[in-house]
Structure formats: structure tokens, C-alpha cells
C-alpha positions as CSV (number, residue, x, y, z in Angstrom):
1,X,-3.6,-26.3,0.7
2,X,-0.5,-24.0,-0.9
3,X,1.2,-22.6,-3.9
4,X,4.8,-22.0,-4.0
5,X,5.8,-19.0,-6.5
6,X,9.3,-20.1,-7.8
7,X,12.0,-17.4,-8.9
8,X,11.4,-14.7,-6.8
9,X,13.7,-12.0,-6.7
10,X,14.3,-9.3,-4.9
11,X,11.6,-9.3,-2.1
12,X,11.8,-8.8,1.5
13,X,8.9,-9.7,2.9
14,X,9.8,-7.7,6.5
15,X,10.9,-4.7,4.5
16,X,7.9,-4.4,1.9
17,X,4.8,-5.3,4.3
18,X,5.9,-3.4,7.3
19,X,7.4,0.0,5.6
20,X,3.5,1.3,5.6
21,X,2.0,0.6,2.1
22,X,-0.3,-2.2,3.4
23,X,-2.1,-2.3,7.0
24,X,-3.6,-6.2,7.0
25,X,-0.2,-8.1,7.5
26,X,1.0,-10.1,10.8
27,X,4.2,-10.9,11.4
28,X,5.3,-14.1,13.1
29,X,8.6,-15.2,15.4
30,X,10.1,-17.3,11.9
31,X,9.5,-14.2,9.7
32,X,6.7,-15.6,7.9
33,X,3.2,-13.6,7.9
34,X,-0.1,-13.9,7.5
35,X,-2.5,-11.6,6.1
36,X,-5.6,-11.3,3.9
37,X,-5.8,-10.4,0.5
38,X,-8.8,-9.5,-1.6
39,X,-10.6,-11.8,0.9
40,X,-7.9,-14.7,0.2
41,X,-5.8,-15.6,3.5
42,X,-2.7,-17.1,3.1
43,X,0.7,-17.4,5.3
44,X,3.6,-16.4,3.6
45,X,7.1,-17.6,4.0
46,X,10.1,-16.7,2.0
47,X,12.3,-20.1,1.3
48,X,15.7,-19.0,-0.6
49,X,14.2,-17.9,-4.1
50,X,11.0,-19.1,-3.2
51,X,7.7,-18.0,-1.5
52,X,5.6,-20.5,0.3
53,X,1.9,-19.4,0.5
54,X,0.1,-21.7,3.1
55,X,-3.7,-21.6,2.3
56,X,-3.7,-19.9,-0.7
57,X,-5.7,-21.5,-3.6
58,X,-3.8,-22.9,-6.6
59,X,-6.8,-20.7,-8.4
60,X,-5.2,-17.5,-7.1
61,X,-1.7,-17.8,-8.0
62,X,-2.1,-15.1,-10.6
63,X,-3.4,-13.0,-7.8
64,X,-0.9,-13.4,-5.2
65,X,1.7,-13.4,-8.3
66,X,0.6,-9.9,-9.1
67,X,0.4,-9.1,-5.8
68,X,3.6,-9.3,-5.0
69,X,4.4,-7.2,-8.3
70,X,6.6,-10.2,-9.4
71,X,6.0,-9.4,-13.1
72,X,8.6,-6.4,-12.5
73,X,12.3,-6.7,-12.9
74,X,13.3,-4.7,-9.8
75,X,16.9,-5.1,-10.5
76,X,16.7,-3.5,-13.7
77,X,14.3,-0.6,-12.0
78,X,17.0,0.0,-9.4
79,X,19.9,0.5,-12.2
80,X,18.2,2.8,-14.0
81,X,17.2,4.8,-10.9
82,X,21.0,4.5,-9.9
83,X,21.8,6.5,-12.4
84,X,19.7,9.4,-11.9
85,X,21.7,10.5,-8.3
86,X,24.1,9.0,-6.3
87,X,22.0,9.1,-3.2
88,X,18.7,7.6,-4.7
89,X,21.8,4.7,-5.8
90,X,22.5,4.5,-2.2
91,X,18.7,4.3,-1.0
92,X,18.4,2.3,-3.5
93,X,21.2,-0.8,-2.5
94,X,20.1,-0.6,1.1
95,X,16.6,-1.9,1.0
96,X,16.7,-3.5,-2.7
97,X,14.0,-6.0,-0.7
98,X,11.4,-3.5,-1.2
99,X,8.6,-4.2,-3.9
100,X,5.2,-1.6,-4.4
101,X,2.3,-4.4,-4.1
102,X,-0.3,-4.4,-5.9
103,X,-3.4,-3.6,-3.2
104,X,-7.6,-3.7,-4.0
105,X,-8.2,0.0,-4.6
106,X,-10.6,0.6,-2.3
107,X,-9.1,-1.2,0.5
108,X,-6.0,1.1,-0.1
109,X,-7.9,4.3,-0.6
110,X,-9.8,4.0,2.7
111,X,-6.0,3.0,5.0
112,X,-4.7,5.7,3.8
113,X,-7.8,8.1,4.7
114,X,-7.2,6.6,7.9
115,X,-3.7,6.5,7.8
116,X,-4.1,10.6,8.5
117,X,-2.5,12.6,11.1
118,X,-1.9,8.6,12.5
119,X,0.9,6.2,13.0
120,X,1.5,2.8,11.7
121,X,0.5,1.0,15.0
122,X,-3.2,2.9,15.2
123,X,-3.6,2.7,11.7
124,X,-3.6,-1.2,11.8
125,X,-5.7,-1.4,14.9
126,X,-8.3,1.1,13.4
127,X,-8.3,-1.6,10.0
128,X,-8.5,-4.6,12.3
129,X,-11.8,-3.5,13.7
130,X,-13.3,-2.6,10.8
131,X,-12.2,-5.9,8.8
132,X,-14.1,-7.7,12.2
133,X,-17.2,-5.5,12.6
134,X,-18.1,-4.9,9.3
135,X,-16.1,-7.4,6.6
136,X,-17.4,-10.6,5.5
137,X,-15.8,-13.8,7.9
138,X,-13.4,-15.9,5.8
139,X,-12.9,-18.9,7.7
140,X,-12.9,-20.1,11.3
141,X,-9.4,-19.1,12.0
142,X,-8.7,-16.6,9.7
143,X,-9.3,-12.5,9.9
144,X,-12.1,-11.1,8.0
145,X,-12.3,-9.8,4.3
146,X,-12.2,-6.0,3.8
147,X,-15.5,-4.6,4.4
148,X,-17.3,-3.4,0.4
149,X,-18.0,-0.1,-0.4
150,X,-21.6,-1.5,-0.4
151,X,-21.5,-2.5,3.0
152,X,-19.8,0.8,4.4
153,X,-22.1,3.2,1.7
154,X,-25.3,1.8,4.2
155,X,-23.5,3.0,7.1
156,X,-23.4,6.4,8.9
157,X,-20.2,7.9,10.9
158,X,-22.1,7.2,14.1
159,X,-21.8,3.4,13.4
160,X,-18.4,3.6,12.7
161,X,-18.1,4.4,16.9
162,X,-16.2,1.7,18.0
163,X,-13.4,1.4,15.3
164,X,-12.0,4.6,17.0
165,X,-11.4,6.5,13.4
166,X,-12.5,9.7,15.2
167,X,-12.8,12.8,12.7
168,X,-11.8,10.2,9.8
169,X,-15.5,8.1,10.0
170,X,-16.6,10.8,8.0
171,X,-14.0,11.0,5.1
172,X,-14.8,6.7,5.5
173,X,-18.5,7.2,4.8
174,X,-18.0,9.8,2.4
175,X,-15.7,7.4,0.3
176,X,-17.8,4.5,0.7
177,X,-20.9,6.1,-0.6
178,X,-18.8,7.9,-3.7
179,X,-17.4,4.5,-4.7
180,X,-21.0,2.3,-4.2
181,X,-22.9,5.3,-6.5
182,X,-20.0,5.2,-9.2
183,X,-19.0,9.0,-8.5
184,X,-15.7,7.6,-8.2
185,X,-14.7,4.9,-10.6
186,X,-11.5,3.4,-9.1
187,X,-10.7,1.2,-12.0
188,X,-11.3,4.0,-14.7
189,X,-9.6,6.4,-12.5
190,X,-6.5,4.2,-12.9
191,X,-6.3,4.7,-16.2
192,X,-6.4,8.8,-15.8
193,X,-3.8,11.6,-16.4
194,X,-1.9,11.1,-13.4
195,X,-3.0,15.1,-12.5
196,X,-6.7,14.3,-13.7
197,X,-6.8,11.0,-11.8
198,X,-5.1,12.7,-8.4
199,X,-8.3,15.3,-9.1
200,X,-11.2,12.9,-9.3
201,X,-9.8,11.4,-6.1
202,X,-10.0,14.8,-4.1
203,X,-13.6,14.9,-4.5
204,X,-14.0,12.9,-1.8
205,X,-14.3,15.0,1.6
206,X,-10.7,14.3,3.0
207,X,-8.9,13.2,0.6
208,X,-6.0,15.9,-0.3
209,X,-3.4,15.5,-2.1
210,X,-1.1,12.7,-0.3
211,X,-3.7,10.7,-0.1
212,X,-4.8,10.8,-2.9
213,X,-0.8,10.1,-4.2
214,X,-0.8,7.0,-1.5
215,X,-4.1,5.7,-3.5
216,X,-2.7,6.3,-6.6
217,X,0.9,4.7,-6.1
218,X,0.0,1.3,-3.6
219,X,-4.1,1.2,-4.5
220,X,-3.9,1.5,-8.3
221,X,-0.3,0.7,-8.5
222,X,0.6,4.0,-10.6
223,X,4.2,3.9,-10.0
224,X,4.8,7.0,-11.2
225,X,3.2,8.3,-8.4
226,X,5.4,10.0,-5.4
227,X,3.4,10.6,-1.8
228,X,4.9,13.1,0.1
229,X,4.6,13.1,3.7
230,X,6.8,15.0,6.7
231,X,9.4,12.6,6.2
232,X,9.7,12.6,2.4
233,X,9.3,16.7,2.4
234,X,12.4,17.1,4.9
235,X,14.4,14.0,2.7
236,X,13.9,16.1,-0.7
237,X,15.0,18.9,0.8
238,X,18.4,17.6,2.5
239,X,19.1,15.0,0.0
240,X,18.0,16.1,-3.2
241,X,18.4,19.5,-3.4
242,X,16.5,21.3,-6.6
243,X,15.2,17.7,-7.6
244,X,11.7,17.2,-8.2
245,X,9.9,13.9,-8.3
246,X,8.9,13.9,-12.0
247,X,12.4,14.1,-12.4
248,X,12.8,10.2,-11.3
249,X,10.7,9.0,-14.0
250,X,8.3,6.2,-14.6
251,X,9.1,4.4,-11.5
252,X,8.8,7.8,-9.4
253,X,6.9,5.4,-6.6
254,X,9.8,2.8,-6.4
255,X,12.2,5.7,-6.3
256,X,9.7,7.4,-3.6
257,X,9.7,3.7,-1.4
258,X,13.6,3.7,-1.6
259,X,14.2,7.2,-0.4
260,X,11.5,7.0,2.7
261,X,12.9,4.1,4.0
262,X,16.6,5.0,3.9
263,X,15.3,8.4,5.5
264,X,13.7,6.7,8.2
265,X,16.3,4.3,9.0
266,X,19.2,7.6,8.8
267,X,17.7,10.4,10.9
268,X,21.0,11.9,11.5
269,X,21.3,12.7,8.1
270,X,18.6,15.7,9.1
């Protein structure tokens, strides 16, 4: 079982599941990876212009399509943010591979609670063992679904013990129970004020205001939104002087993606 999506532009698979937007992604020795989706596992290879989903459901091509934010012409996106500043040009043409997918809300919203005062390593170990002790098994040789907000709301921080979240169990309960009561409505929330939206985020305990930006931007795919971490902070600052992200538009988050991982990869540049 496999789709193939055809025409497919502007996607590096390495540079857009490993740059820290997504936590549930493997990567294998022939540069394929395998990861789990809205409880869908698939393997995912690129071939030329092509991308080769082994396992994936013909059903779910839509799904993985949108996933993959294919409906976006990324080559136009990068032209217009071109033109805004010569360096955001140059962040720009050096990872043009980069796309912002298009996650399950609250799958993003509690990574990135967890994603904290935490590096990309412990952050995918801490997801791994919540996806095995608490998700739903999807098949015999594939990783577990994402845990509901149902299935976490029933839980206390105690039982969240042996994931190893420390302080962060509680922000994970906290969210869980918001979400399973309807406090927080992550689908109408996505289609708040961008100010308003970041707001109703922050009423969960732990959530301030770059995570609720990381929620917004890769969990409800606002691509106006623009996370600012350490990184970003010190980037804006050397490269982009008197700037401020509003300034980059519409596709603020793209802009934001470009810019963090031309940072990362320059260091001397700070």
C-alpha cells in the first residue's frame, strides 16, 4: 500500500522535518523517513519531483497533500520575501527546501509546551514515550498515534512520571483538560485575530508567548505567525536591524523558518 504525490516542488524532506517544527519523524541511512501523522504511518521518500509515501492510504492523499503544504507556491513566497531585504533573499536561497507543515493542533501545541527550556533530541524522546504509553497502537510495526486530549484530560501530572517531562507534566495536563472541556477551541482559535488567538492560547498554565507563536505558526498553520526564541532574538538583532516581523508580511512564518535556519547554520555571523 502507497500513494505517490507527483509535482512536488521545493521540499526537502531532511531540511523541513528535522529543523524543529515536528517531533514524530525518523530518519533512515537512504534519506527517506518514517513518521506518524494524524494517526496515519507512512514512509516517505523523495524520488526527483516526486514523493513516495509507503503505507499511506490512497484515502489520505488529501491529508498527506496538505500536510506537506503542497497547495503553496513556495517559489513565488520566496520572491516576494526576496524583495523585502537582501539578507532574508539570502536565508531565503540557502534552504529553499524548507516548507511550514501543516501539524494536528493539539499534537503541535503540547511539543512545543514540551519543547521548553529543551533541545530537539529530549524533546523527541519526551514525545516518543508519550505516543507509546498513552496513544492509541497503529499497527504491529508502526509507532503509536498521538495520545487525545481525552485521554491525557483523565490523567494527573503524577502519571505522566515516566515520560520524564519534569515541571512541563503540568502545563501537559493543564492543556489537555482546557482542550477536552472546550475552554480552548483549537479550530475556532485558528480563525482568531492573530493577537486575540495568541491570548486565548496563554490561558493555559505555561503557555507564554512563544509558544503560543510555535502553536499558532506549525499547529494551526498561521503563517503570519513569527516564534521568537534565543536564536531568532540574537538573528533580528544582527541581521535585521530596526526590522520587525510584521514587517515581512503574510508569510511572516516562512520568512521566520528561513532566517532560523540560516542563523543556525552561520553562527559566526554573531
Amino acid at each position: 500500500m502507497s500513494i505517490v504525490l507527483e509535482n512536488v516542488k521545493d521540499l526537502d524532506l531532511s531540511q523541513t522535518l528535522s529543523c524543529g517544527q515536528c517531533f514524530r519523524w525518523k530518519e533512515h541511512p537512504d534519506g527517506s523517513f518514517s513518521g506518524v501523522v494524524r494517526g496515519r504511518y507512512a514512509r516517505v521518500s523523495p524520488d526527483g519531483d516526486r514523493l513516495i509515501l509507503d503505507g499511506a492510504d490512497e484515502a489520505d492523499r488529501a491529508m498527506w497533500f496538505d500536510y506537506f503544504d503542497l497547495g503553496l507556491d513556495y517559489a513565488k513566497v520566496r520572491q516576494e520575501l526576496s524583495a523585502i531585504h537582501p539578507t532574508l533573499a539570502e536565508a531565503a536561497c540557502y534552504a529553499p527546501g524548507i516548507r511550514i507543515l501543516d501539524q494536528e493542533p493539539f499534537e503541535a501545541l503540547i511539543s512545543f509546551i514540551i519543547s521548553q527550556n529543551n533541545n530537539i533530541k529530549r524533546i523527541t524522546g519526551i514525545v516518543d514515550r508519550l505516543c507509546e504509553r498513552f496513544g492509541e497502537p497503529i499497527g504491529a510495526d508502526a509507532p503509536h498515534a498521538f495520545p487525545t486530549a481525552q485521554r491525557l484530560a483523565a490523567l494527573s501530572p503524577d502519571d505522566l512520571a515516566p515520560i520524564r517531562a519534569g515541571f512541563r507534566q503540568r502545563y501537559i495536563i493543564d492543556a489537555a483538560r482546557k482542550v477536552a472541556d472546550g475552554t480552548i477551541d483549537l479550530e475556532q482559535i485558528r480563525a482568531l485575530p492573530y493577537d486575540e488567538a495568541r491570548s486565548k492560547l496563554m490561558q493555559i498554565t505555561g503557555v507564554g508567548v512563544k509558544v503560543a507563536d510555535c502553536v499558532l505558526l506549525y499547529g494551526l498553520h498561521r503563517l503570519d505567525g513569527f516564534p521568537l526564541d534565543v536564536w531568532m532574538k540574537r538573528a533580528m538583532a544582527a541581521l535585521f536591524e530596526g526590522i520587525e516581523p510584521s514587517d515581512f508580511g503574510q508569510y511572516a512564518g516562512i520568512a521566520q523558518q528561513y532566517i532560523f535556519h540560516y542563523a543556525r547554520m552561520h553562527p559566526e555571523l554573531f
